[in-house]
C-alpha positions as CSV (number, residue, x, y, z in Angstrom):
1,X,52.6,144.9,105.3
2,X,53.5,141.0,106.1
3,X,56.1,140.7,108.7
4,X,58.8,138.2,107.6
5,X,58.6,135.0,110.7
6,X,61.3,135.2,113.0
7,X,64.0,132.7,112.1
8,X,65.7,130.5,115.0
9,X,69.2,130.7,115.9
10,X,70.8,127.4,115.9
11,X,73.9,127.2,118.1
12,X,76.7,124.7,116.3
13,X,77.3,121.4,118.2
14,X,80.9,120.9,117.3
15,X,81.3,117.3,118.6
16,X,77.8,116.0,116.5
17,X,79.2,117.9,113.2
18,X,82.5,116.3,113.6
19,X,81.1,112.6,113.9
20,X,78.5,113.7,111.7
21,X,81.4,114.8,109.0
22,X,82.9,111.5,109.7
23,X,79.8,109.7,108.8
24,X,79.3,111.7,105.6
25,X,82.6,111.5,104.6
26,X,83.2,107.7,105.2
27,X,79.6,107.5,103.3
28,X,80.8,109.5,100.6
29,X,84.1,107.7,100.4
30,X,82.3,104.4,99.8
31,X,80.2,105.5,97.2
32,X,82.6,106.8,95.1
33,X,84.4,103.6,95.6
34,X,81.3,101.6,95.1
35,X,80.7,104.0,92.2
36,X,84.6,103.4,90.6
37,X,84.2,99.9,91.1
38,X,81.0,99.4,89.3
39,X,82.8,102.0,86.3
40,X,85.6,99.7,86.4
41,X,83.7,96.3,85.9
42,X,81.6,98.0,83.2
43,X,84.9,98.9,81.8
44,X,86.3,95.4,82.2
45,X,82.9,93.7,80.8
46,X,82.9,96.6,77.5
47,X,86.5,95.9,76.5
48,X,87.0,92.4,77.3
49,X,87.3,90.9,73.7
50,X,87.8,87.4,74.9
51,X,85.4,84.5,73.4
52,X,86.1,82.3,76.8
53,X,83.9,81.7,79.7
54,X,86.7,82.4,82.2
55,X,86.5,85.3,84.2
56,X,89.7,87.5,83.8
57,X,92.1,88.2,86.8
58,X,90.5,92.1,86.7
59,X,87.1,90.4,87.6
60,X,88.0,88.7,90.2
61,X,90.1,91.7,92.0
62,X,87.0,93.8,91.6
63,X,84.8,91.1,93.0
64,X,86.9,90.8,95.8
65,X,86.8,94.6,96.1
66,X,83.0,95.0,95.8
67,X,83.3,92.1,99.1
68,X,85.4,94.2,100.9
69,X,83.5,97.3,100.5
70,X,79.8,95.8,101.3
71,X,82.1,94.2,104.3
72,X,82.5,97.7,105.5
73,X,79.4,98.9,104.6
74,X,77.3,96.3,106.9
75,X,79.8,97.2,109.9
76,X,79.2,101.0,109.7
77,X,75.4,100.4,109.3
78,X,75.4,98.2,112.5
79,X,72.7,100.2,114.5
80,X,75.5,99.2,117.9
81,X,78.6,100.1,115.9
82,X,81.4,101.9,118.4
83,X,83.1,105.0,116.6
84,X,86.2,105.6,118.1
85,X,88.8,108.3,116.9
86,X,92.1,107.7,117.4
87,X,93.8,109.7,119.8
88,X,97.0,112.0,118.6
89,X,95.4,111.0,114.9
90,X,94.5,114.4,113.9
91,X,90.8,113.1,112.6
92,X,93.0,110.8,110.0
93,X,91.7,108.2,111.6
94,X,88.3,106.4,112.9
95,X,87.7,102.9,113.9
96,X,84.5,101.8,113.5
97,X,83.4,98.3,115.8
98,X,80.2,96.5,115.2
99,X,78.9,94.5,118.0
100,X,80.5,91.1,117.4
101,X,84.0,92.7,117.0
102,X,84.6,93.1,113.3
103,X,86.1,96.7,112.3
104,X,86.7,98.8,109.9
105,X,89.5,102.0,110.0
106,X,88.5,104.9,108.3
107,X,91.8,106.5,107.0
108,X,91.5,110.3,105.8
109,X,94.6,112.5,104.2
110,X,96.9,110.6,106.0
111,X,100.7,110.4,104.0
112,X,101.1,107.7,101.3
113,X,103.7,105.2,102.8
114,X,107.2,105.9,101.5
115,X,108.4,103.4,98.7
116,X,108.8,99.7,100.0
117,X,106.8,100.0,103.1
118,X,103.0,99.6,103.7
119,X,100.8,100.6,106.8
120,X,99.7,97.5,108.8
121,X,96.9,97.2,111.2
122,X,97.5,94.8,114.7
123,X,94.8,93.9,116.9
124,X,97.1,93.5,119.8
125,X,94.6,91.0,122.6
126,X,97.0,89.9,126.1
127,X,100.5,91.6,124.8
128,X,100.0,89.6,121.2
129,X,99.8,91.5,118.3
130,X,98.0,89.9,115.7
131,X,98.2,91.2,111.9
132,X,95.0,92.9,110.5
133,X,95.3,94.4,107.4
134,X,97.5,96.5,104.8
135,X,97.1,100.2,103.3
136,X,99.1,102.6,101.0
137,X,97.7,105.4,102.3
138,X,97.8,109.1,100.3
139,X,94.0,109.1,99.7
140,X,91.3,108.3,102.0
141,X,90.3,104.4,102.2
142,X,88.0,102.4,104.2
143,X,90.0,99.4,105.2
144,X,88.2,96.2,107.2
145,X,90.5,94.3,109.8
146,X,90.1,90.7,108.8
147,X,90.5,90.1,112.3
148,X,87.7,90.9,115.3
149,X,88.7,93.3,117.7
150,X,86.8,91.8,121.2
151,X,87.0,94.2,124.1
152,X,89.6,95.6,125.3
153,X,91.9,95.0,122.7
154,X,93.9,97.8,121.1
155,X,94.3,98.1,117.5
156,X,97.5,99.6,116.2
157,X,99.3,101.2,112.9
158,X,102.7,100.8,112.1
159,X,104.8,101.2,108.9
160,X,106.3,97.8,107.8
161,X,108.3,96.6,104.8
162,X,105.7,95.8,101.8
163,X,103.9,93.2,102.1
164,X,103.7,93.3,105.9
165,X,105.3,91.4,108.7
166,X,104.7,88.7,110.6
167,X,105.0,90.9,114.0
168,X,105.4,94.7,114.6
169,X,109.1,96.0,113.9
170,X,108.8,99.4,115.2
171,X,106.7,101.1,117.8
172,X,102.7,102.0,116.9
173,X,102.6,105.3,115.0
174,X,98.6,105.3,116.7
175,X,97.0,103.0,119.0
176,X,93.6,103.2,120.3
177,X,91.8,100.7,122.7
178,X,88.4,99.6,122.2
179,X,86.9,99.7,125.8
């Protein structure tokens, strides 16, 4: 008789598995974007019966899309990239900071915004908050700030009017400070 090998006990590291899980997950969540944006511009490139040489308006939006999302990809590839959860965010929420201050903010399950408002994104740098981006929200999303967060900043959410606003008009729902 063979005596089966003696199999190693692996004790879980719950604070790797959870970044891990992030990692997956926002990898995951970019390929099926990657993956629905590619379907779509098939789609758009089948069933387009137009004769003209002009590129329709769905082209653009998904080439500005497929920017976006290779924008996000190359700053959460950044070998130096900072992960930082936000605090009190319940794991909705992950920025992610490559090394010359351009983010991204990983958004998972967190509640669509009610109907005329949108989620904005502030870097807020010396007591000025500085528009970064809009978001729905329902679903999970990878959204890049188009603006650098340098150290010490703090990037915030809060719920505007749709559309955004030119400055915050209510108190951060989440805030987290890049050190």
């Amino acid at each position: 008789p063979v005596a089966e090998p003696a199999r190693p006990t692996v004790e879980p590291l719950r604070r790797r598995r959870n970044r891990r899980s992030w990692m997956i997950g926002g990898g995951a969540l970019l390929f099926g974007l990657a993956l629905a944006a590619a379907a779509a511009a098939l789609a758009a490139d089948v069933f387009d019966g137009s004769d003209d040489d002009e590129p329709p308006a769905a082209s653009s939006a998904l080439n500005a899309l497929a920017q976006r999302q290779a924008r996000a990809i190359s700053i959460m590839a950044q070998p130096g990239a900072t992960r930082i959860p936000v605090a009190g965010a319940e794991e909705r929420l992950l920025l992610v900071v490559g090394m010359e201050g351009d983010a991204v903010l990983i958004v998972s399950r967190l509640p669509e915004a009610p109907a005329g408002r949108t989620y904005e994104i502030w870097v807020i740098s010396g007591n000025r908050p500085r528009p970064a981006g809009l978001f729905r929200g329902g679903g999970d999303a990878v959204v890049p700030l188009t603006r650098a967060v340098p150290k010490g900043a703090t990037v915030a959410l809060t719920l505007e009017r749709l559309g955004g606003s030119p400055r915050p008009t209510s108190d951060p729902l989440y805030a987290v400070t890049r050190s």
